[in-house]
N, C-alpha and C positions, 0 to 999 in steps of 0.2 A: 265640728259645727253641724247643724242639727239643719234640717229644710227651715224651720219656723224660723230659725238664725238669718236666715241669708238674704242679701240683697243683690238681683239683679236687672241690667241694664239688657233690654232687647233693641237690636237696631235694624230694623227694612225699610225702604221704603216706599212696601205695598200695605195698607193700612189696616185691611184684611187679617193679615198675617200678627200685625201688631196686635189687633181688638182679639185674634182669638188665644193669643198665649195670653196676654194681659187674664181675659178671664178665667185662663185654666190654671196659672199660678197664684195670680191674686190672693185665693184663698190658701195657699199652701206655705207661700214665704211669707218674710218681714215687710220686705217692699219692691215692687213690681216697676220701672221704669223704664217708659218706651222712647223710640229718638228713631221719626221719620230720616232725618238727614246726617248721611255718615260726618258730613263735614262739623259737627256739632260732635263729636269723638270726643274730640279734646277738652272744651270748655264742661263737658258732662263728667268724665273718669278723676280730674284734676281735683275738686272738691268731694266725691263721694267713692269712699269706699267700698263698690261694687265685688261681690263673690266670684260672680260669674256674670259675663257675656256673653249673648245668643246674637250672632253675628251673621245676615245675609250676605253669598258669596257674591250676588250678582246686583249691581246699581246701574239705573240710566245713564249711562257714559259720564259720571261726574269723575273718574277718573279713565283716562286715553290710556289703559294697557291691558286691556280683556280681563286683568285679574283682579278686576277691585277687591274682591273679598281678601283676598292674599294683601294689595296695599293698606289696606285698612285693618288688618291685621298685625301687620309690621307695625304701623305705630302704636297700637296698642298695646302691644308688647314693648316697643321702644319707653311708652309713657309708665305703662305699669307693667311691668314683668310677670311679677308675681300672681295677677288675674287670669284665672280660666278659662278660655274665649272657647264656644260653640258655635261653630259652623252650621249656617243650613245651607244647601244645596240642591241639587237636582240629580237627576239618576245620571242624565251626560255628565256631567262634572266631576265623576267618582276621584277622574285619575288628579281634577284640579285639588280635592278633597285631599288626597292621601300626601300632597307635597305640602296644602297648609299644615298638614299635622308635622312633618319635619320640618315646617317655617316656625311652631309653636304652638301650635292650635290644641288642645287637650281633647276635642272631641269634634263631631259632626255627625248633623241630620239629614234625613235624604228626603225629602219634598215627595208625594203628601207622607207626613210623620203620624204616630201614632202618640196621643197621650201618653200611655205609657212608658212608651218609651221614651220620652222626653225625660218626665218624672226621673227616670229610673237611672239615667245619665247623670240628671243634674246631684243626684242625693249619691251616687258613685263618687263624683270630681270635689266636693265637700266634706265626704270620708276622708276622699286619698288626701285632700290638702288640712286635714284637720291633725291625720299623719306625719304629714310632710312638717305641719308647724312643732309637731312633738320633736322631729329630727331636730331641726332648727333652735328647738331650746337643748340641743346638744343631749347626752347621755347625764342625765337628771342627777346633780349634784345633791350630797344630804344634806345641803343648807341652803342655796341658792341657784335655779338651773339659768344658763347662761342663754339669753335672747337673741336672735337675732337671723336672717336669710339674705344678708348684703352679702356677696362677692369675698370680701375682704375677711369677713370675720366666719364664713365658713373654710376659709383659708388656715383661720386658728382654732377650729374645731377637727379639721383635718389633722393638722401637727398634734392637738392635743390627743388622739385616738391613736395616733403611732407610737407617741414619745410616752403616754400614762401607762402601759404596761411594763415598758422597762424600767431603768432604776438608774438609767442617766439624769446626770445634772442640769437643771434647766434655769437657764436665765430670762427672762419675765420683764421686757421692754416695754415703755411706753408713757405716756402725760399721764398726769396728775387725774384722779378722778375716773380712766377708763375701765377700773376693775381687774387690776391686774390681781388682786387676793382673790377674785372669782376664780381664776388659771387659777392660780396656785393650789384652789379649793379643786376647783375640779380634776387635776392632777393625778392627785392622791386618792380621791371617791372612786379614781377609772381604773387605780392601780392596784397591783398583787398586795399591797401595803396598806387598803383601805380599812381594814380592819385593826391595823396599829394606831398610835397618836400621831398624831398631825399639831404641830406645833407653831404658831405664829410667832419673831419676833421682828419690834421695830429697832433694829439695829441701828437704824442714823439716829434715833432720840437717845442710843447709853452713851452716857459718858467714859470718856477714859477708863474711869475708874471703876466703874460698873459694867464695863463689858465683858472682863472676864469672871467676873465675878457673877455673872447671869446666866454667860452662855458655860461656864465651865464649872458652875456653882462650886461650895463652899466647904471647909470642914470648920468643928464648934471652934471659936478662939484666933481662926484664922485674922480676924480683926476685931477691931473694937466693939461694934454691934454683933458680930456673926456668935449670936446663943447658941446654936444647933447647926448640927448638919444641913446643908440642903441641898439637892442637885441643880446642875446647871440646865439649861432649853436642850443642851446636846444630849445628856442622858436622859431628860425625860421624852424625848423624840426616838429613844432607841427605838430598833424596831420599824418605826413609821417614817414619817418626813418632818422635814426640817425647812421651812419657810422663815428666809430670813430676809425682809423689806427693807428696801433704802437702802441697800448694800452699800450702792455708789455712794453712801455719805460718810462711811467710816475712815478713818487718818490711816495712814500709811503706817502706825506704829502695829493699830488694831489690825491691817489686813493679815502683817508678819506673822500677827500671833493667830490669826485664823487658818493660815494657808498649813502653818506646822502641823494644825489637829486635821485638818482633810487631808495632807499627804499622810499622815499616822495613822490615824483613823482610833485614834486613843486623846482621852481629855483627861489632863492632872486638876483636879480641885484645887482650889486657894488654901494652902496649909496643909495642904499634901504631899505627901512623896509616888504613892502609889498613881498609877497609868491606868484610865478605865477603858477596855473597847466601847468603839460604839461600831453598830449598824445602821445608817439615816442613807434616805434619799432626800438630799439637797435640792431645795429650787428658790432662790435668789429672783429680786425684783428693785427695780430701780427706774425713776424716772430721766435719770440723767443722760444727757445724749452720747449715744456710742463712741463719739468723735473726742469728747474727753474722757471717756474712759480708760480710749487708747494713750490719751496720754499716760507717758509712765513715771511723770514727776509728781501727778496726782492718783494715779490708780496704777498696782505692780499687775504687768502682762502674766507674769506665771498664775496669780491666783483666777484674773480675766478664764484662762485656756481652762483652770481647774474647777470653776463653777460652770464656766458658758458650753457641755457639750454638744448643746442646741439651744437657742434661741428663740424666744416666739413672742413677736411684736404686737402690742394692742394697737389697733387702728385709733384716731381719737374719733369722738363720735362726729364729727365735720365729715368726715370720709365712708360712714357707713349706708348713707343713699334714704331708702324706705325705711332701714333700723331704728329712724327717729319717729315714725310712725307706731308699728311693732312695739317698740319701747315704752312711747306714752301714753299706749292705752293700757300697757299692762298696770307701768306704775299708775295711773289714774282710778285703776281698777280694786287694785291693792288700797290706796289711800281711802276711797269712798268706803270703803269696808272697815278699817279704821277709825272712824270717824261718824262713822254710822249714818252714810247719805246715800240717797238712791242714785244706780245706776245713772252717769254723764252719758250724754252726748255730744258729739264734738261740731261746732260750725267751721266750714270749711277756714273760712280765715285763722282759727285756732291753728290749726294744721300747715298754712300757709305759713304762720308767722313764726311757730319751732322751726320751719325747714328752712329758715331764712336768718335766723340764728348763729351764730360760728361757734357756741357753746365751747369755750375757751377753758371752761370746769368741767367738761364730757359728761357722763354718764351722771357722776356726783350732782352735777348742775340743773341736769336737766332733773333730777329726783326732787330735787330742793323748789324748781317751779311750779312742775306737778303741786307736788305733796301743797306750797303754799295756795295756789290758785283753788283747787278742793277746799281747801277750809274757808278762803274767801268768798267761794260764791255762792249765791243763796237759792240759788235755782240748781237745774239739773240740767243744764245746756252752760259747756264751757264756749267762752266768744274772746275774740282776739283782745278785747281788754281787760280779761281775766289772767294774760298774760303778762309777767311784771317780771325781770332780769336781773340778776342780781348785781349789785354796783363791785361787789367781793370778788366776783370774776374779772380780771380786766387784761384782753390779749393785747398786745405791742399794737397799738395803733397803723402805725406804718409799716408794721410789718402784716399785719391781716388787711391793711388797703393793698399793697401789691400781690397780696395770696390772693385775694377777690378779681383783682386783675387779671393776673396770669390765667385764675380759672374762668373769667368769662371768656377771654382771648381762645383758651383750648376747648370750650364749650361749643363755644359760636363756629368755630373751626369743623368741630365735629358733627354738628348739625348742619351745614352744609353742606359737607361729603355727602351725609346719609342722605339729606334731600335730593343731593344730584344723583343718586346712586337709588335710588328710591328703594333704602334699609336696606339693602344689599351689606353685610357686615363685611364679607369676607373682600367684595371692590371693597367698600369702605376703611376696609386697615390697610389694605396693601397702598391706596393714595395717600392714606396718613403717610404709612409708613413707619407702622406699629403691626405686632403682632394680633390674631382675633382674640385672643385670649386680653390683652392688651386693649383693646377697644371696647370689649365687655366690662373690664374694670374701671374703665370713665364712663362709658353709661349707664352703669351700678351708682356713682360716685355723684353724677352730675340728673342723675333719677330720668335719663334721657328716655 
């Protein structure tokens, strides 16, 4: 992100201090916004996407702990993580300075500041998070790089950077729609094998009768249609990987005859005699939940242990926090270009009203809103009724009223620790009764 890109929020409440950064950025950024009173934090960060924060350490006693700049730093970090908060200060203050920057603070100025140096910080914290966002689209897939700076799904960027090198088997969990053939793509792009075939198939859509005859292809005469030779998804994967989706849908007849060619690591064609090796790294995907997997009247445990050497669960996007932001400007971005419309804007209620969504179609769903709202609207500003849901999506009623439940129940929960504790994480989890690590991932989840 470039200075002319950026939007930031200054907050003191000497007015002095506000009129002269106002006119020293003014001309340099996108938009310049000032906020005499800290207590206006909230209602300000909540609808605009702010770069960065120029944040006074020191307010008229509107908060009773000599540290306001530190309290008012905690929630801003509690509300938006991801923002870049700049400290100003005074020269006493160094040592209050250097514990906001282990509270989160990304930078600090020391009172009287120098233009340049101001300048020189903000276009520093813009690079490095311009960076940070390149991380966050994970190690750049050759078809589609994977989005996202929640909690949860650097969790699966993680597993994906350990487990892509080796050539163990991976099983690819999770609902409908969250991308689990993005894992699978990115897999294989991160592995020794990137340069071999990478092979899709949908294995819960063959039939019986065409299962072996796809994955283990064919000789000519083998049956009534088969004119010619042809290989099966196993041999044309030699070499590279083998992505095989919907696993969990196949019969008990089809697992048998799978599990023989992974323990063999050889496929006999239809109308064959002769045994082919193969070479494949496997990586399997299923939306079905683990809990009938384990059943073994419907899924056999021996093939379960011979596909699953590691696991890696899609969040659905309900549980990704800010990643529904991230998400729909990119796809909105993509769509506009497309479509050939200039550059959206987004009104806060736009933004309001996806984060308030249970997107029961994840990632899929949320593409398909995008992409429709872009072609609906005839300006360059998307507003919360350019939003329209689709009827195709539709979660268990009573079961997403007690999900909303239980999460406001553990929401509200935890926003009271933190207020009694004033952002204190570490009181804060030890009163839950959770681990920090553990508390970071509901205030990821709940965009606390």
């Amino acid at each position: 992100m470039t200075l002319k890109e950026a939007s930031i929020l200054v907050i003191d409440d000497d007015l002095d201090v506000l009129t002269a950064l106002r006119l020293l950025l003014k001309p340099l950024v996108k938009e310049v916004i000032i906020e005499k009173n800290p207590s206006n934090i909230g209602s300000q960060i909540d609808g605009n996407p702010f770069d960065i924060i120029i944040l006074d350490m020191n307010f008229n006693g509107l908060v009773n702990t000599g540290n306001e700049g530190i309290f008012w730093l905690n929630k801003i970090k509690k509300q938006k993580p991801e923002t870049a908060v700049i400290l100003i200060t005074a020269y006493a203050d160094i040592d209050l300075a250097i514990r906001a920057l282990k509270e989160g603070a990304s930078d600090f100025l020391v009172k009287p500041w120098k233009n340049e140096k101001i300048i020189n910080t903000i276009t520093s914290l813009l690079e490095s998070k311009k960076s940070k966002n390149k991380a966050n689209a994970f190690l750049q897939s050759n078809s589609n790089p994977i989005l996202g700076e929640s909690i949860v799904i650097k969790d699966v960027f993680l597993k994906i950077k350990k487990v892509a090198p080796t050539d163990a088997n991976v099983l690819i969990l999770g609902e409908n729609g969250t991308g689990k053939d993005l894992i699978a793509k990115a897999l294989h792009d991160n592995s020794n094998r990137k340069d071999k075939p990478f092979v899709k198939v949908d294995v819960g859509a063959l039939t019986a009768n065409l299962f072996e005859s796809e994955l283990f292809g064919y000789k000519k005469g083998a049956f009534t249609d088969a004119k010619e030779d042809r290989k099966g998804r196993f041999e044309s994967a030699n070499g590279g990987t083998l992505f095989l989706d919907e696993i969990g849908n196949i019969g008990l007849g089809q697992q048998v005859r799978l599990l023989t060619v992974l323990q063999n690591r050889l496929v006999t064609p239809l109308g064959s005699n002769e045994s082919i090796p193969i070479d494949i790294r496997l990586i399997c995907a299923t939306n079905i939940d683990p809990k009938i997997l384990a059943d073994e009247s419907k899924f056999r445990k021996d093939l379960i242990y011979r596909i699953n050497t590691l696991d890696i669960i899609v969040p659905p996007l309900r549980d990704r926090g800010t990643d529904i932001t991230l998400l729909s400007k990119h796809f909105i971005n993509i769509y506009a270009d497309k479509y050939n419309k200039s550059p959206f804007s987004l009104e806060p209620g736009f933004i309001s009203k996806l984060k308030k969504h249970d997107f029961p179609g994840n990632v899929r769903e949320l593409q398909y809103v995008l992409e429709r709202a872009v072609i609906m609207t005839d300006g360059n500003v998307l507003k919360e009724e350019d939003l329209v849901f689709s009827s195709i999506e539709r979660s268990n009623k009573t079961q997403t009223a007690r999900n909303m439940n239980l999460d406001d129940i553990e929401k509200n929960a935890i926003l009271t620790v933190l207020e009694k504790n004033k952002g204190n994480v570490s009181k804060s989890a030890k009163e839950l009764g959770i681990t920090r690590a553990a508390l970071y991932r509901r205030l990821d989840k709940y965009e606390l």
